[in-house]
C-alpha positions in Angstrom: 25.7 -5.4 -5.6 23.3 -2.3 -5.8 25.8 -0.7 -8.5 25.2 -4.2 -10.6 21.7 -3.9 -10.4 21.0 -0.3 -10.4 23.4 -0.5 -13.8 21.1 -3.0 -15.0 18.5 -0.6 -16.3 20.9 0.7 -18.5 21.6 -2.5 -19.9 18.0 -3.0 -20.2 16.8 0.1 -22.0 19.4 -1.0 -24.4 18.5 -4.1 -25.2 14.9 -2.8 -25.8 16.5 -1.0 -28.7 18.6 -3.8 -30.3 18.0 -6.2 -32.6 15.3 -8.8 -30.8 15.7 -12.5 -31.4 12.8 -14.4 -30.5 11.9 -18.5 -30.4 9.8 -19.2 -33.7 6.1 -19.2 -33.4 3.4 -20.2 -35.4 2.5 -17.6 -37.3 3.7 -13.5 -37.4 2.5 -10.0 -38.7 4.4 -6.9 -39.6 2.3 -3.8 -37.7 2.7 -0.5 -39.1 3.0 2.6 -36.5 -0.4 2.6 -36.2 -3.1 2.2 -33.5 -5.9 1.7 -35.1 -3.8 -1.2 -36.9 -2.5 -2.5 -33.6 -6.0 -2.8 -32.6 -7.1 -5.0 -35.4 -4.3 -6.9 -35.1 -4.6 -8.1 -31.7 -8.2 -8.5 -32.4 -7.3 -11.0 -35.6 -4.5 -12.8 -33.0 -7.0 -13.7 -30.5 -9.3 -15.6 -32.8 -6.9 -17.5 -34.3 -5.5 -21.2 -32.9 -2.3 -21.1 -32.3 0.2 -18.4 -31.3 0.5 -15.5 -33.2 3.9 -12.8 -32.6 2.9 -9.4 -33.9 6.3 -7.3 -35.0 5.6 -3.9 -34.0 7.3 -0.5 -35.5 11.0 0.2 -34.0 11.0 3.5 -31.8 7.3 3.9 -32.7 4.9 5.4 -29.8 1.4 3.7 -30.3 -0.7 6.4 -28.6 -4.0 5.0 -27.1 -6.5 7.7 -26.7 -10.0 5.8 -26.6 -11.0 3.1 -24.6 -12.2 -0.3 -25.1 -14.0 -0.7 -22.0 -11.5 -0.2 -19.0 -8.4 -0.9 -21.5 -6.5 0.9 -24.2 -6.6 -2.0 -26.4 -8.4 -5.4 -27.0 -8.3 -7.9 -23.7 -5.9 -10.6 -24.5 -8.0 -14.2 -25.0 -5.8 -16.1 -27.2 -2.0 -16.5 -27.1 -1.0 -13.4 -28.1 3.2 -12.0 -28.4 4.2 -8.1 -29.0 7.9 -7.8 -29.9 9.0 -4.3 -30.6 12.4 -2.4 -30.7 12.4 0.8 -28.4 8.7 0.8 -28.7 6.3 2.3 -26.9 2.5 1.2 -25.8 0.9 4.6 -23.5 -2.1 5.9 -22.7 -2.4 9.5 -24.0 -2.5 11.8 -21.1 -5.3 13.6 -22.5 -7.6 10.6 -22.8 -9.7 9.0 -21.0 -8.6 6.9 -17.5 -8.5 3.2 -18.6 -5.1 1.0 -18.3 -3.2 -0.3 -20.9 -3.9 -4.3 -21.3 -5.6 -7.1 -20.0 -4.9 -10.6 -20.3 -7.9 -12.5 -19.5 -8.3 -16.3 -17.7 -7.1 -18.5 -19.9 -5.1 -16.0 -22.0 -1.6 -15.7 -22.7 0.6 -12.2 -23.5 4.3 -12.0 -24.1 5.8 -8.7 -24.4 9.9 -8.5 -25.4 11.3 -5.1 -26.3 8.5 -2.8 -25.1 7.7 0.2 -22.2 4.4 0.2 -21.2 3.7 3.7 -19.4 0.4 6.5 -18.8 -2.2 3.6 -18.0 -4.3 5.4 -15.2 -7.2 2.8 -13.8 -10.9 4.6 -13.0 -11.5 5.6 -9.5 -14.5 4.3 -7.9 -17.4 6.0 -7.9 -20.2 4.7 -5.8 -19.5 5.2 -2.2 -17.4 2.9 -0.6 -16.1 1.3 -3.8 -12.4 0.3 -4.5 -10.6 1.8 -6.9 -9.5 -0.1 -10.0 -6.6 -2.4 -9.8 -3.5 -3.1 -12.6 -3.1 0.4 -14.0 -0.8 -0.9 -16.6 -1.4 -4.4 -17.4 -4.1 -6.9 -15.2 -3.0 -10.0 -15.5 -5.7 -13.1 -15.0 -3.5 -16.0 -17.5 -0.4 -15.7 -18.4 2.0 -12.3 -18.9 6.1 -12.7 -19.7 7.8 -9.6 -19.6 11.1 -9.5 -21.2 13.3 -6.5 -21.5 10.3 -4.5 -20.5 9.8 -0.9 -19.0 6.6 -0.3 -17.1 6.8 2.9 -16.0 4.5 5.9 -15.3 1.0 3.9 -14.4 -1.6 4.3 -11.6 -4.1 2.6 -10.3 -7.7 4.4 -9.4 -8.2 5.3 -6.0 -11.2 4.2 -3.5 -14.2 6.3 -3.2 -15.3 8.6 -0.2 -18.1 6.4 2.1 -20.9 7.7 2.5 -22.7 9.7 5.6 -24.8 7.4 7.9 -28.4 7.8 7.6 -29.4 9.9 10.7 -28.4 7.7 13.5 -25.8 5.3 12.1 -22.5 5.1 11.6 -20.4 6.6 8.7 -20.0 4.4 5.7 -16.5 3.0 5.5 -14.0 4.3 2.8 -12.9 2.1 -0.1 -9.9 0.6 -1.0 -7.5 2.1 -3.2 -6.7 0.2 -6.2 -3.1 -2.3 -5.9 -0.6 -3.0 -8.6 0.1 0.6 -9.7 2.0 -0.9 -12.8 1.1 -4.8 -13.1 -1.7 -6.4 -10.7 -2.4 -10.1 -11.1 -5.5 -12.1 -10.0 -6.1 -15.5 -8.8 -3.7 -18.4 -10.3 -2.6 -16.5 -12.8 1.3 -16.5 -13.9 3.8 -13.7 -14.3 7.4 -13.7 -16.2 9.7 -11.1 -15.6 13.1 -10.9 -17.1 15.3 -8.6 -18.0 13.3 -5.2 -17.3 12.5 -2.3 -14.9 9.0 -1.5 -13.2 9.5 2.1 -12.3 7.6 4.9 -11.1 4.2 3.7 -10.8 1.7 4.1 -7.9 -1.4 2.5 -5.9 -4.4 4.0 -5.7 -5.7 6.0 -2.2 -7.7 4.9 0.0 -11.4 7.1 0.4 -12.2 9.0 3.2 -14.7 7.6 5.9 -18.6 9.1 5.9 -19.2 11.4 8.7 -21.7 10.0 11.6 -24.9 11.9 11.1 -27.6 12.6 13.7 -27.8 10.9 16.5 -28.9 7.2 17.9 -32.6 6.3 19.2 -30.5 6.4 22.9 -29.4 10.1 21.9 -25.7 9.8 21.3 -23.9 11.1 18.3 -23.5 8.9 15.4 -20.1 7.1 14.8 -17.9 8.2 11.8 -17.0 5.5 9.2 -13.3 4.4 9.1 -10.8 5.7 6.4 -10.2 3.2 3.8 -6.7 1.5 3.2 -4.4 2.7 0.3 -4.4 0.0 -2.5 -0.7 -2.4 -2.2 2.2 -2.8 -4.5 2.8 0.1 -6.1 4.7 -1.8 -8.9 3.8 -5.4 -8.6 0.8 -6.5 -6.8 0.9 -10.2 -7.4 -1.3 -13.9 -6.7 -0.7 -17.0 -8.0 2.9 -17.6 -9.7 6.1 -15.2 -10.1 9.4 -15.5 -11.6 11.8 -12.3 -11.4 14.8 -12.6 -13.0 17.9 -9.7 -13.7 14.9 -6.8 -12.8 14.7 -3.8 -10.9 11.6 -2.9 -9.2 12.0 1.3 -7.9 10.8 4.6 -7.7 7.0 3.2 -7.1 4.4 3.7 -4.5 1.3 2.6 -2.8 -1.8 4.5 -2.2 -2.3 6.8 1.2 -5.0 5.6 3.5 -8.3 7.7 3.6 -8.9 10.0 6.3 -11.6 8.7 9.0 -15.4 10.5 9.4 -15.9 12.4 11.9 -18.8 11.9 14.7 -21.7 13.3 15.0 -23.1 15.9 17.9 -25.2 14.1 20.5 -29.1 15.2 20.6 -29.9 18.4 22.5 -32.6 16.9 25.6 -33.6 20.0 26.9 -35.6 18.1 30.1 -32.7 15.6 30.6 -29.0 14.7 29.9 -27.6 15.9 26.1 -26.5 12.8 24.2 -22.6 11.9 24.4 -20.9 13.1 20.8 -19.9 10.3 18.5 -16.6 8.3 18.2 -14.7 9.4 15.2 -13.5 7.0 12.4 -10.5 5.5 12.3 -7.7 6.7 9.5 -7.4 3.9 7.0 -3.5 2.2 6.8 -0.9 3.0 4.1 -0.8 0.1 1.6 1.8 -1.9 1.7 5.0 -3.5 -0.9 6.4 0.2 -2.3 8.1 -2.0 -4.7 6.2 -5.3 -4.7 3.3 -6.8 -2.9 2.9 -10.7 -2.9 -0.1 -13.3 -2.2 2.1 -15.2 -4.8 4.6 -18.4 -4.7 7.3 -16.1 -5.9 11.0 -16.4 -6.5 13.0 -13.8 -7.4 16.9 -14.3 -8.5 19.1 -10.7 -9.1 16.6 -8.5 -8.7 16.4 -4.9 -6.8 14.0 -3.2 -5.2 15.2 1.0 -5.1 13.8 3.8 -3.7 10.1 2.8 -3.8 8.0 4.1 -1.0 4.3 3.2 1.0 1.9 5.3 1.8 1.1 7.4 4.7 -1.6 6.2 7.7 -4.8 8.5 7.4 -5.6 10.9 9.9 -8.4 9.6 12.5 -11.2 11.8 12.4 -12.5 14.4 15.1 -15.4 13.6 18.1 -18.4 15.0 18.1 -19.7 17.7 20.3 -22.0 16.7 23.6 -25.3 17.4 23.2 -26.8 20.4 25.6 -29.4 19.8 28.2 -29.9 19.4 32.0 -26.5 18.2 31.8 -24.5 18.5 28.8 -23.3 15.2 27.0 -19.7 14.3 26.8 -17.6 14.7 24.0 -17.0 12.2 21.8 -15.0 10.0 22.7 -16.3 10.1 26.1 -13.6 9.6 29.1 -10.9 6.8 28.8 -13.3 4.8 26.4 -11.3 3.0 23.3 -11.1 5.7 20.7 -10.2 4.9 16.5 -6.3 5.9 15.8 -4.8 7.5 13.0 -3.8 4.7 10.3 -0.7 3.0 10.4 2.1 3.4 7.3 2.3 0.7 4.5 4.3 -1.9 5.6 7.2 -3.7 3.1 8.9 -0.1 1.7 10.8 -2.4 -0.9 8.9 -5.7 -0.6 5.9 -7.1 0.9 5.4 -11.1 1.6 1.6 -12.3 2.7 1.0 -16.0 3.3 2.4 -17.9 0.4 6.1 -19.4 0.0 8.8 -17.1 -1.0 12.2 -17.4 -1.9 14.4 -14.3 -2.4 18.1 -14.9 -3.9 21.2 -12.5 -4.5 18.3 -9.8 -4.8 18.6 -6.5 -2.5 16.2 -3.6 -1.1 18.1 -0.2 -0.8 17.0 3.0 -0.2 13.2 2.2 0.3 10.7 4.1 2.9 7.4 3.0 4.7 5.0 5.8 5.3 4.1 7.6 8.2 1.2 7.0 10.5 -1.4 9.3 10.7 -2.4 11.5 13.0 -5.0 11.5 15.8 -8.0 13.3 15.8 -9.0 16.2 18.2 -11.8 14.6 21.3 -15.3 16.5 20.8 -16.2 19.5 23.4 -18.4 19.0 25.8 -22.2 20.2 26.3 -23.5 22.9 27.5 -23.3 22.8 30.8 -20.9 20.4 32.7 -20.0 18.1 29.4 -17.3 16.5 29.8 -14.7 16.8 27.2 -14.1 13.7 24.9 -9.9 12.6 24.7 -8.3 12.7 21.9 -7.6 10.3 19.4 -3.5 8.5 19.0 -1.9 8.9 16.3 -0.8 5.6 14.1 2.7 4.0 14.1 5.1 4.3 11.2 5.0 2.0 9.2 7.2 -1.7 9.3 9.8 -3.5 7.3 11.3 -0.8 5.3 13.2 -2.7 3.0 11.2 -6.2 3.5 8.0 -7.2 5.4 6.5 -10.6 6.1 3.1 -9.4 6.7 0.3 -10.8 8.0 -1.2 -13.7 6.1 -3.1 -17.0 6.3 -0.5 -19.2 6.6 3.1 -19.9 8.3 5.0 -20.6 4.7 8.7 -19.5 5.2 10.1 -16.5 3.5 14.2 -17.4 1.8 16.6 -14.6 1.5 19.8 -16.2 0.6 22.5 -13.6 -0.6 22.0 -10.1 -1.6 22.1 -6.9 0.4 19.5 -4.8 2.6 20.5 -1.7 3.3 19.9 2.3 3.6 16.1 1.8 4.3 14.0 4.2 6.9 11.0 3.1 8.5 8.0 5.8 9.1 7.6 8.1 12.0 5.2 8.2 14.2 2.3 10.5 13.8 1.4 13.2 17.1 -1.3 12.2 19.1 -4.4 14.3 19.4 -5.7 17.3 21.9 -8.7 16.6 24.0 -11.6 18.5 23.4 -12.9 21.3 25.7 -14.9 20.5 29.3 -17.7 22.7 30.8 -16.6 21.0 34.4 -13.3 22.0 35.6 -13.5 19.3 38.3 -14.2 16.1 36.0 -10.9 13.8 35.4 -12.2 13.2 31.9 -10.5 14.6 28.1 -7.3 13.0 27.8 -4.3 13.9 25.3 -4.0 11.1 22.8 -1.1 9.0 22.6 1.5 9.5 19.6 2.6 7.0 17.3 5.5 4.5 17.6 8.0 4.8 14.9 8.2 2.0 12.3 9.7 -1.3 13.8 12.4 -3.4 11.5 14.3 -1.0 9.1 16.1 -3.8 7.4 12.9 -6.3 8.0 10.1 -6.9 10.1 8.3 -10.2 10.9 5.0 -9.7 11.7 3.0 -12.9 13.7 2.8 -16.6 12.6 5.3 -15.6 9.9 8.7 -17.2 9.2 11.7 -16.0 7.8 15.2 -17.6 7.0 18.2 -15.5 6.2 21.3 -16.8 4.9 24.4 -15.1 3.7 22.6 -11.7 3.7 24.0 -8.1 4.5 22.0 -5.9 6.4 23.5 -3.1 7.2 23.0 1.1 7.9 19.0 1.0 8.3 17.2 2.9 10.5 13.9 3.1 12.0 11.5 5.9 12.4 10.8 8.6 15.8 7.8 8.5 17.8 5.6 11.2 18.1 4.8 14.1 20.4 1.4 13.0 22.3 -2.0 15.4 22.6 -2.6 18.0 25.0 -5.2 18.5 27.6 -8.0 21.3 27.1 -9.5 21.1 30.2 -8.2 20.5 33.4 -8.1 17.0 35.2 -7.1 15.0 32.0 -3.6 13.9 31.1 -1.5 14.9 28.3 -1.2 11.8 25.7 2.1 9.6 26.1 4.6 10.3 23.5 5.5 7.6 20.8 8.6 5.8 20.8 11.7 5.5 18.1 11.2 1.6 16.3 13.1 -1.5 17.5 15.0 -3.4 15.2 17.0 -0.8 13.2 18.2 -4.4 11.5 15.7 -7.0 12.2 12.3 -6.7 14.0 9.3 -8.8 14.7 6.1 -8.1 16.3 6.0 -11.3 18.3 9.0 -14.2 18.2 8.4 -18.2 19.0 11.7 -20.0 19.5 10.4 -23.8 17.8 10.2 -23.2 15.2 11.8 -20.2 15.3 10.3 -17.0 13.8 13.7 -15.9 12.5 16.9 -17.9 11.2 20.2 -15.8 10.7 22.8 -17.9 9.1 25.9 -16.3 7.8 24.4 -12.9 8.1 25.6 -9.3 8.2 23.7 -7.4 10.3 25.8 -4.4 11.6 25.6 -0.3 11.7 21.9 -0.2 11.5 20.3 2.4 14.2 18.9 2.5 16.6 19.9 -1.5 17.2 20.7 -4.5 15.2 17.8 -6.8 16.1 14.8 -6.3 18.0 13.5 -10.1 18.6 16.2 -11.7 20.6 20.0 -11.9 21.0 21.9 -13.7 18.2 25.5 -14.3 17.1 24.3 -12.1 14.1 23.1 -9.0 16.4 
């Protein structure tokens, strides 16, 4: 099956430069190899009544070099159809960030015999701010892709939080931006047939602010928590999607942002020195390499390849312990609950959220979650007889490496029926972190972190209150992620952190499994050779 499909994009890059025959319309234009003409054309098209088809230039490359607001060209408004033959629609890669097209609420867009590619969203820029989301098209109508490349687009990445004001807590990181080559908003409906969505990617998440200064009771200030790399690094998708004959590969979601560090605890000369603050947690990978759906989606012959999440972020380091009578613990102090690196996307090939889902003679191969990242180092203690703060774990590998039912707000069921999983890794496990440093050898306190777990599910994972029926499906030769190496101790009387361990369900996995109604139906499944085991949740006739 993955030689059909892979094949496929062949058969769709040719069709793109063949003769295109559309259904009539109501009225059509002739556009030169132009831009500034293909500006003023779509410009006319959405004033006018009825549906207008614009015939654009075979082979011609419509270079886009200024922006109209966040877009290359005018947002769609009316009911609007580009038909080309080997044409191209791209952001110059000396212009300005700003993706391709928009189709606004309300709007309509069909696009047959086109490639899409270079759109490159805005990264945020006040702190805390998500990046920009759809860095080829944003769909908020109505979009129908037909033999259709989008390839080469990125959405904008979240910005850096900012420091606390003295005494509070790091500002959290933003979001990176999701659909890295088409990102759809609320009910809005996508069409794609016939075409390949490769080699795009989400947006990174933004680092947490740093913990600054110290509390009114003397302790260090917390860092602010990494933010989370943006989903769907080809398709991030709401409302209603249709995939037919397509191949989704070779995209990428957005890294989470690396968590703040805490802040030293106040220096009391006459009294204890403050405890140093927690660090931030890294922010999680974002999840669907190849797709990401809140949507009522079906999706009929159509592959997901060698598409990838992003890594966890790494935690960020404790502060120091303040000096005094007695110095202040490092942050974290003791055994206290301490912020982990960020987990790996979940969903390497595709991601499900809360909404129904039916998958059919469509496969995943080849596709990786992201690592988790790694812990961060425990503060030092104060000067004299601080005790030293415990490092940070690292976060788990990341879940569902060729599909993911992640978490969501409902218990729809996910349908595969037919198709093939198979060749698809899960994320390691990221190290766990060293304590800090003691100035009192006989304190039990500064504890190695524990390392991450290794990515559960390397066929699929099932995360809580989800539901998934397979029927007639293949799973086979997937293999789940190590776990990692824990922290050491830097002062004596702690214990070295517990080290990770390899991910269940080399086949199928699920974070937790109810037997009525069962979490997991295998009917007329394959699921053999996968390592480290076949299933994870309970023992089948299938496992």
């Amino acid at each position: 099956m993955r030689r059909q499909v892979d094949g496929l994009v062949i058969g769709v890059l040719a069709l793109g430069v063949g003769v295109v025959v559309a259904p009539a319309a109501h009225a059509q234009e002739q556009v030169p190899c132009d831009t500034p003409a293909l500006v003023k054309a779509i410009t006319a098209a959405n004033a006018a009544k009825a549906r207008v088809r614009l015939l654009l230039a075979p082979k011609c490359g419509y270079s886009l070099t200024t922006p109209l607001g966040a877009n290359g060209l005018p947002v769609i408004t009316g009911d609007v159809e580009l038909v080309g033959q080997g044409t191209t629609i791209g952001r110059d890669r000396r212009a300005p960030r700003f993706r391709v097209l928009e189709v606004a609420a309300g709007g309509a867009l069909g696009l047959t015999g086109l490639t899409i590619s270079g759109g490159h969203t805005r990264d945020a820029v006040e702190h805390g701010g998500s990046g920009e989301d759809g860095g080829g098209v944003l769909n908020a109508g109505t979009l129908v892709l037909d033999r259709v490349e989008v390839s080469g687009n990125r959405a904008g990445s979240g910005a850096p939080g900012a420091p606390g004001n003295p005494g509070d807590t790091g500002e959290t990181g933003g979001w990176g931006g999701s659909g890295g080559g088409v990102a759809t908003s609320g009910e809005a409906v996508l069409r794609v047939r016939r075409s390949v969505v490769r080699g795009n990617s989400a947006g990174d998440g933004g680092r947490g602010g740093d913990g600054v200064g110290a509390t009114s009771s003397g302790h260090g200030a917390e860092g602010g928590n990494g933010g989370t790399g943006g989903v769907g690094g080809g398709l991030a998708v709401t409302g209603t999607v249709e995939l037919v004959d397509s191949v989704v590969r070779d995209n990428h979601t957005g890294g989470g942002g690396a968590g703040g560090n805490g802040a030293r605890g106040a220096d009391k000369p006459t009294g204890a020195g403050g405890d140093g603050g927690q660090p931030g947690a890294g922010g999680d990978g974002g999840a669907g390499g190849g797709v990401f759906s809140a949507a009522a989606l079906t999706a009929t012959r159509t592959g997901a390849f060698d598409n990838t999440t992003g890594a966890g972020g790494p935690a960020g380091n404790g502060g120091r312990g303040g000096d005094g009578l007695t110095g202040g613990a490092g942050g974290p102090e003791g055994n206290k609950f301490v912020h982990t690196g960020g987990n790996g996307g979940d969903g390497g090939g595709w991601a499900f959220a809360s909404t129904p889902t039916a998958l059919s003679a469509s496969d995943a191969g080849r596709n990786r979650t992201g690592a988790g990242g790694r812990g961060g180092r425990g503060g030092d203690g104060g000067t004299p007889n601080g005790q030293a703060g415990s490092g940070a774990p690292g976060g788990d590998g990341g879940r569902g490496a060729g599909l993911a039912l992640v978490k969501g707000g409902g218990a729809e069921v996910v349908t595969v029926s037919g198709g093939t999983l198979s060749d698809n890794t899960t994320g390691d496990g990221a190290a766990g972190a060293d304590s800090g440093r003691g100035n009192a050898d006989y304190l039990t306190y500064g504890n190695g972190g524990s390392g991450g777990d290794g990515g559960k599910g390397g066929g699929v994972h099932v995360d809580k209150k989800r539901r998934l029926t397979v029927d007639g499906t293949t799973i086979r030769q997937n293999r789940t992620g190590a776990g990692a190496t824990g922290g050491q101790v830097r002062s004596a009387g702690g214990r070295p952190g517990t080290p990770g361990l390899r991910g269940r369900g080399g086949g199928v996995g699920a974070s937790y499994y109810i037997d009525t109604p069962p979490s997991i139906v295998l009917t007329n499944a394959h699921v053999l050779a996968n390592q480290p085991d076949d299933c994870s949740f309970r023992s089948t006739p299938d496992c």
